[in-house]
N, C-alpha and C positions, 0 to 999 in steps of 0.2 A: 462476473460482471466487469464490463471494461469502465474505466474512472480516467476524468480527462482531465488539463488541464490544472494541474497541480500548481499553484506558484508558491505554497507556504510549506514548504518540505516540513521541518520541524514539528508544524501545530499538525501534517497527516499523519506522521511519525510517535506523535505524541497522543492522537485518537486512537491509529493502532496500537498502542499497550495499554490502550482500557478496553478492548476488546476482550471478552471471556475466554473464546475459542481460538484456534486455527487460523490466520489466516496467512495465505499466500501468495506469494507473485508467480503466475505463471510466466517464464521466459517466452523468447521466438522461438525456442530450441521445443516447447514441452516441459522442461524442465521446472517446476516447484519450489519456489524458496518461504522459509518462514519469516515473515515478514516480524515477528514478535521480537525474533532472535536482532540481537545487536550487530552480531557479525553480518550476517544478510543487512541489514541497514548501514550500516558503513564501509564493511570493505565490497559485497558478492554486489551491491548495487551502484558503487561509487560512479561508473560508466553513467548508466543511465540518467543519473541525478545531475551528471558535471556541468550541465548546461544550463543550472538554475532552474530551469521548470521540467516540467513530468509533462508532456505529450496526451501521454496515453498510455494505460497500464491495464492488465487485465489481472484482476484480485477475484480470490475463491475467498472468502469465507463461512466457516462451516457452523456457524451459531443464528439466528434467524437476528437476532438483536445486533447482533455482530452489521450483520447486513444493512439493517437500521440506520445504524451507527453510521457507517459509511457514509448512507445515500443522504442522510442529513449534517453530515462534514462537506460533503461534494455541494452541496444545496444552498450552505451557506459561508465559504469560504471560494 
């Protein structure tokens, strides 16, 4: 699913490690990162983040609640 428009890094960061499952950033390369993992959130994303808001990201997660989760962070935030 692509997720736009991010401005509260933190509190999406903070939804993502109550997620049960998997989830991941897909890069522009292909490339999968685990979005749970710390290191993927502070250093392998630092790039992306440096400009205070998130664009546009496209996120796999593999839990159906997981998904849930998401689309009512994006919905209300």
């Amino acid at each position: 699913m692509k997720v736009q428009n991010i401005k509260d890094i933190d509190a999406f960061f903070k939804m993502i490690d109550t997620c049960t499952g998997t989830v991941e950033l897909v890069t522009g390369e292909g490339d999968r990162l685990n979005l749970k993992s710390k290191l993927s959130q502070y250093v392998s994303l630092a790039n992306i983040f440096s400009c205070g808001d998130i664009p546009e990201l496209e996120i796999v997660a593999h839990e159906k609640e997981d998904v849930e989760r998401i689309i009512h962070f994006m919905m209300n935030n």
